[in-house]
C-alpha positions in Angstrom: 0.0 0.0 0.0 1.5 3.3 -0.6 1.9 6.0 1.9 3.1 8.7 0.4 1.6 12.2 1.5 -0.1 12.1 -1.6 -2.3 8.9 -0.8 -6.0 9.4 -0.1 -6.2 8.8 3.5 -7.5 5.0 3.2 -5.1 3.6 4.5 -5.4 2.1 8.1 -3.1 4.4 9.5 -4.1 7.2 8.3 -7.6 5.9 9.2 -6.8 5.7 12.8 -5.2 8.6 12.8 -8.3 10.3 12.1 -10.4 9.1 14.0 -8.2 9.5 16.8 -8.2 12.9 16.1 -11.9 13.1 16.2 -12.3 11.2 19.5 -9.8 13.8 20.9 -12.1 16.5 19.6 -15.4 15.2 20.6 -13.8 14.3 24.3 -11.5 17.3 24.8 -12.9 17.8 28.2 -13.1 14.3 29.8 -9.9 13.6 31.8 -9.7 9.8 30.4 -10.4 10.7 26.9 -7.7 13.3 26.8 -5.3 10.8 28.5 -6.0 8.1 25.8 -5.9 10.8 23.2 -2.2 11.7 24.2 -0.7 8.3 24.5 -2.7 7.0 20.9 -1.3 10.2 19.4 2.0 9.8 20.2 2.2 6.1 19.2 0.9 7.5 15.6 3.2 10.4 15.8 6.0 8.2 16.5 5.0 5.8 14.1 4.6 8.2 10.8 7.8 10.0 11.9 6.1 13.4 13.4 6.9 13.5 16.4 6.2 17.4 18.0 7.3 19.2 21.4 4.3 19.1 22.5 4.5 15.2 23.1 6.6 15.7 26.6 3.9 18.3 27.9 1.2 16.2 27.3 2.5 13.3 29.2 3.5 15.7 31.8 0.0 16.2 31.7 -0.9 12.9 31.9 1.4 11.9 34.9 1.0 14.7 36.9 -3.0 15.5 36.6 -3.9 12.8 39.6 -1.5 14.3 41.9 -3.2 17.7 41.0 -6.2 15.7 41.5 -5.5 15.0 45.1 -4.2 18.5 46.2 -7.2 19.9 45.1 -9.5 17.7 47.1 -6.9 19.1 50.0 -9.2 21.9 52.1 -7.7 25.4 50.5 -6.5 26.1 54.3 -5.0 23.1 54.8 -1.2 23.4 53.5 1.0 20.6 53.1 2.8 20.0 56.5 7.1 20.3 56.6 9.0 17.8 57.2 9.5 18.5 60.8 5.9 19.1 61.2 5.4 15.3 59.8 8.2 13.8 62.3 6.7 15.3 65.5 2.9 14.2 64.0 4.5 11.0 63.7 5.4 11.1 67.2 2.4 12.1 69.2 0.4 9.6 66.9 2.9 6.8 67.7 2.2 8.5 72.2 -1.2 8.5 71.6 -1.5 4.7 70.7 1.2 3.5 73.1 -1.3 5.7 76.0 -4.2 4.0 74.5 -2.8 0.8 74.6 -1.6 1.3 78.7 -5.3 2.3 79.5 -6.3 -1.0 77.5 -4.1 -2.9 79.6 -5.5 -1.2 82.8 -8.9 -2.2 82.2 -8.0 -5.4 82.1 -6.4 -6.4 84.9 -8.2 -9.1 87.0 -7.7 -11.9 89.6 -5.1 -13.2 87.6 -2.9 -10.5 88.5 -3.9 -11.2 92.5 -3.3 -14.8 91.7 0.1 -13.9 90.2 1.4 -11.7 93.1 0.2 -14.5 95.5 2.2 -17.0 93.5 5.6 -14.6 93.7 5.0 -13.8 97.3 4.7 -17.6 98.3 7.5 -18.3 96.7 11.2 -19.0 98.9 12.8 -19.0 95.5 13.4 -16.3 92.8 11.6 -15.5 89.6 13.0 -16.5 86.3 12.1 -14.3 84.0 11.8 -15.0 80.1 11.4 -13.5 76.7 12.5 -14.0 73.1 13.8 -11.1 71.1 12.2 -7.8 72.0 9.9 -9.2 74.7 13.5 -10.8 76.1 14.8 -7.2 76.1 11.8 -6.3 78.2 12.2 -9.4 80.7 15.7 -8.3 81.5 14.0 -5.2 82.6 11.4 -6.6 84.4 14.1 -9.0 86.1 16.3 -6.1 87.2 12.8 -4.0 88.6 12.1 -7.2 90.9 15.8 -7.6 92.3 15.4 -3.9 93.3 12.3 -3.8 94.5 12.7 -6.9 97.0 11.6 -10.0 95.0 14.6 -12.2 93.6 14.9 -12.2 90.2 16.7 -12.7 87.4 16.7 -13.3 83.4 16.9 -16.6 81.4 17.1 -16.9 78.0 15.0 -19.2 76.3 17.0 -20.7 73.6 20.3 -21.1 75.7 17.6 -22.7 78.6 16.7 -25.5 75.8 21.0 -26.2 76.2 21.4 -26.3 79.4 20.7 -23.2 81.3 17.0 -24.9 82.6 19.0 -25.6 85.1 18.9 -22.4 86.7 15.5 -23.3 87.5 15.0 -24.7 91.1 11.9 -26.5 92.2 11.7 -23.2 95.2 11.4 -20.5 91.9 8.5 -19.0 89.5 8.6 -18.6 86.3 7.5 -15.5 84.3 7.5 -15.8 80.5 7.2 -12.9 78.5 5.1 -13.6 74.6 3.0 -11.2 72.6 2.1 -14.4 70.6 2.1 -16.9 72.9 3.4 -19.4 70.9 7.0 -18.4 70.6 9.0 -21.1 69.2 12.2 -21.2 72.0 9.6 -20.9 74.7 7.2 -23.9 74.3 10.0 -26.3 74.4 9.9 -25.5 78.1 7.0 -25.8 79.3 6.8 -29.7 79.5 10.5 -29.0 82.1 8.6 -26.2 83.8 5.5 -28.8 84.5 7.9 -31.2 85.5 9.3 -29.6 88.4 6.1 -28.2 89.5 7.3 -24.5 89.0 4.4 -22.3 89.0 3.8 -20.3 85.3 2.9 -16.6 85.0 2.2 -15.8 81.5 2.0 -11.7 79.9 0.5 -12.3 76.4 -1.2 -10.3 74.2 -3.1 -13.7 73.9 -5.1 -15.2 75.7 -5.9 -18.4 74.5 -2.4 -18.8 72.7 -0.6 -21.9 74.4 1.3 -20.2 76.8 -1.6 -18.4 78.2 -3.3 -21.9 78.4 -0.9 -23.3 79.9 0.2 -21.2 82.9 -1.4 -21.1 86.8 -1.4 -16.7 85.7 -2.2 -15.3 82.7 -1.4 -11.6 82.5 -3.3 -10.0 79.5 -1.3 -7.6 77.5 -3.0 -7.0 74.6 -3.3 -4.1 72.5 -5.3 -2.9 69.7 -2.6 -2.5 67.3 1.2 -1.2 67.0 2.3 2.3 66.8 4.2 0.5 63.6 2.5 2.4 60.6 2.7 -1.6 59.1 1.3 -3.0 62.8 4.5 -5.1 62.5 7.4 -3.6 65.1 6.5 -4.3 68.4 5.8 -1.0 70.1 2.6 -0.9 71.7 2.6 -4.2 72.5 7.1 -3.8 74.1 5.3 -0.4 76.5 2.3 -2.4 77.6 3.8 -5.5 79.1 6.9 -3.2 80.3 4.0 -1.3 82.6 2.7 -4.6 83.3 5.9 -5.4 84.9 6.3 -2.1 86.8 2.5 -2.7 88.4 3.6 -5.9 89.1 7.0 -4.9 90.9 5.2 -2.2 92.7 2.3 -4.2 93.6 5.0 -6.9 95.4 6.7 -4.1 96.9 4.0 -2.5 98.8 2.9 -6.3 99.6 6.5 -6.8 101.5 6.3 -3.2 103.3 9.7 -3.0 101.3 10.9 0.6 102.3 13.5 3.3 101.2 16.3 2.0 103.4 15.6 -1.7 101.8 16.1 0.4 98.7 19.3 1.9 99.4 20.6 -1.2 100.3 20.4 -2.7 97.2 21.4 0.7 95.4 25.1 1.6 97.2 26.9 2.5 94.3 26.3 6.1 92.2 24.2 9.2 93.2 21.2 7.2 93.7 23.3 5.3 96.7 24.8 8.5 98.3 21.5 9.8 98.3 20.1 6.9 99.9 23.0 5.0 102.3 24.1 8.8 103.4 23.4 10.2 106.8 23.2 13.3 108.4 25.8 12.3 111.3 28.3 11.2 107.6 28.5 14.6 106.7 28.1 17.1 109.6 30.5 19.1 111.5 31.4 18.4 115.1 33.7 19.3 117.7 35.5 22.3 117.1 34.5 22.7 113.6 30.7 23.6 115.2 29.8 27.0 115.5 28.6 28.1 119.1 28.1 30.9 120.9 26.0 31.6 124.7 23.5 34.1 124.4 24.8 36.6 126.0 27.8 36.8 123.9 28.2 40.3 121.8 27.1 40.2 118.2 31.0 41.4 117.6 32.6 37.7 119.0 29.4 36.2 117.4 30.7 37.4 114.1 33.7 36.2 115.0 32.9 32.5 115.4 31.0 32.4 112.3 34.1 33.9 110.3 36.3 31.0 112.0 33.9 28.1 111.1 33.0 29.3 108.1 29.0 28.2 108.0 27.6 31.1 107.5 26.1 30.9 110.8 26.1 30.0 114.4 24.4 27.9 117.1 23.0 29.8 120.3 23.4 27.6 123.2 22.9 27.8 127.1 25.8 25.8 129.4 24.5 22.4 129.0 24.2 22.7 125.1 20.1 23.2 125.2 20.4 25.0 121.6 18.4 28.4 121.7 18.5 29.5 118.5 20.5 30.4 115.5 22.1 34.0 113.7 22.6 33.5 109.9 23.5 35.7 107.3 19.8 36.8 107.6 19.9 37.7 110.9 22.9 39.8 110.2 21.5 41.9 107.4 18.2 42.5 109.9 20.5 43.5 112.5 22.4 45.9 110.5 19.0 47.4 109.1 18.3 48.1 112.7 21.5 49.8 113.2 22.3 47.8 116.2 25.9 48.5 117.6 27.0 45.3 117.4 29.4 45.4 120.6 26.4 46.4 123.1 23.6 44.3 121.7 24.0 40.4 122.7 23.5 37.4 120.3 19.8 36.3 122.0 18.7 39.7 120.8 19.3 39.4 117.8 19.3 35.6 116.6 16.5 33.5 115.8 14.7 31.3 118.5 14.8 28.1 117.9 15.8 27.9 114.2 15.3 24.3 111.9 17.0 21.1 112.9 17.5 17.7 112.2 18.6 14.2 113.8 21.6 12.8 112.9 20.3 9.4 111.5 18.0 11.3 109.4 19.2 10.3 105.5 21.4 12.9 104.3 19.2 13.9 101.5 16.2 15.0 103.9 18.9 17.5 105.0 18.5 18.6 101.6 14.8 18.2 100.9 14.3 20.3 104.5 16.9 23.3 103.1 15.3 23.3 99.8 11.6 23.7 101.5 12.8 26.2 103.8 14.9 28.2 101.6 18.0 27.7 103.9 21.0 27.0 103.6 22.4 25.0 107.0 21.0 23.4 109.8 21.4 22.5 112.9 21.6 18.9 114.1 20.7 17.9 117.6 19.9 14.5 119.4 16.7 13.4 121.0 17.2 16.0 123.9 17.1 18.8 121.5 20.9 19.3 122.3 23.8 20.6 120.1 25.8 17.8 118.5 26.8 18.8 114.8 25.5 21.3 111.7 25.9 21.3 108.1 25.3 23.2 105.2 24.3 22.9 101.5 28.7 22.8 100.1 29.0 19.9 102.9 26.0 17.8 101.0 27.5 19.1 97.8 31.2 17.7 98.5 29.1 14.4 99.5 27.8 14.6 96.4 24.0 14.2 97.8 22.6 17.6 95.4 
């Protein structure tokens, strides 16, 4: 057939291009007709050797008209959020679920978690805790919460437990298995050992009827809705609820035992937390000659004195048998000197404060610091049971201790 420019247009090419040419006049405004239009007519184009400029723009066009699509069914007011606004977005959506998910586990707490607690506080052994993958990162947790809290504990991991490390488990323990599913592979394997010595079971799944959950004397539900995950696949949610789970747990044993802040410190010597904790008053307070005293008839001249030798920034009022008084601070001073007192006529119980704040010296050195802060002072006084003189510290002596 010939297809020179000067053949009729017969041809099936030249057929088809004219009809494409009338569909793309007839259905100029319809979005899929002019889409069809722009790919047929640059096949034909192509095809004939005519290619135009106008080619790319159309399937620009093409390629680009549903995104335009979609911003325009955006509200006008609405603009596209930045990229930091996305992130933090992200991030109170992902706090939102991870709240909703702690409230779900609160409403469901029941008698198993009584029968649980019962089960730990009966037992004379520890609690062996257990988890695979990220529910093993939260058992360690959980473990370490217990041991400081005044129940036993301590982790196991499931897979090394299946080669040897079962051992660990006494007939005198409880066993806490951690599983979201309930049917993690390296846990089952142990449940048949765990039934064989008798060791009670407590279960946290998000699963209820999974095998584990079945299969334990306390099932702790731990459930949640879904995951903070966008995909509902990285454990999130599901990690923060049975991590709380553990924390009521611990707390809910601790308050069980009357376990108290001294039990605390005890298992806490090391760090700041320790210092704060094993630290008394009588560990850091000055005594002997290093205490500030004065009678109360003493001149506020030698009562300036002694509190420029012991360097306190104030002084103890005392009668003969070390009944304390009262105290002059720095405060004291600046009223007296507002008065315009002459300080080698008037005497120290004229000017000092009666009485003044104290503490005992077995009180923990950080209640030293608590009663300072609360007062807005910056020493005290510290006196035994008979309200007399023995020591006084101030806020650089718990500093250098390294209680605040």
């Amino acid at each position: 057939m010939d297809l020179s420019p000067d053949t009729p247009a017969e041809g099936p090419v030249h057929r088809l291009m004219a009809g494409e040419a009338a569909l793309a006049g007839k259905r100029r405004a319809d979005h899929a007709g002019r889409k069809m239009g722009v790919v047929i007519r640059a096949h034909l184009d192509l095809g004939v050797g005519q290619g135009s400029a106008d080619q790319g723009r159309d399937f620009s066009w093409v390629h680009t008209e549903d995104s335009r699509r979609y911003h325009d069914r955006m509200p006008a007011d609405s603009p596209t959020p930045s990229p930091d606004e996305q992130l933090l977005a992200a991030a109170r959506r992902t706090l939102q679920i991870e709240t909703d998910a702690l409230r779900r586990v609160q409403s469901a707490l029941d008698s198993a978690f009584v029968r649980a607690c019962r089960l730990i506080l009966a037992c004379p052994g520890r609690v062996v805790v257990t988890g695979m993958g990220k529910s093993g990162h939260i058992a360690r947790k959980i473990a370490a919460t217990l041991a400081s809290t005044g129940t036993p504990a301590f982790f196991l991991h499931p897979a090394e437990a299946s080669h040897g490390d079962i051992g660990m488990i006494t007939r005198s323990d409880v066993v806490l298995a951690l599983s979201n599913s309930g049917e993690t592979a390296e846990l089952l394997p142990l449940l048949p050992q765990i039934k064989r010595l008798g060791v009670p079971l407590i279960a946290m799944t998000g699963r209820r009827e999974s095998t584990l959950a079945t299969a334990a004397d306390a099932s702790l539900d731990a459930a949640v809705d879904h995951e903070a995950c966008p995909h509902n696949l990285a454990p999130t949610a599901s990690t923060t609820a049975t991590l709380a789970l553990g924390d009521a747990l611990a707390v809910a044993l601790l308050e069980a035992r009357g376990f108290t802040a001294d039990d605390f410190a005890r298992s806490h010597p090391g760090g700041a937390l320790g210092r704060a904790l094993l630290l008394h008053v009588t560990d850091v307070m000055r005594t002997g000659d290093a205490l500030p005293r004065v009678a109360p008839d003493t001149p506020l001249s030698r009562g300036l004195l002694e509190m420029s030798r012991k360097g306190l920034g104030m002084t103890a009022v005392t009668n003969a048998d070390g009944d304390v008084l009262g105290v002059f601070t720095d405060g004291d001073l600046r009223r007296a000197l507002d008065a315009r007192v002459d300080p080698h006529v008037v005497t120290m119980r004229q000017v000092m404060t009666a009485g003044g704040h104290r503490i005992g010296p077995q009180e923990l050195a950080a209640s030293a610091a608590r009663l300072m802060e609360n007062h807005r002072i910056t020493s005290l006084l510290v006196v035994d049971a008979g309200q007399k003189l023995i020591g006084a510290l101030n806020v650089h002596d718990l500093m250098r201790a390294g209680v605040v």
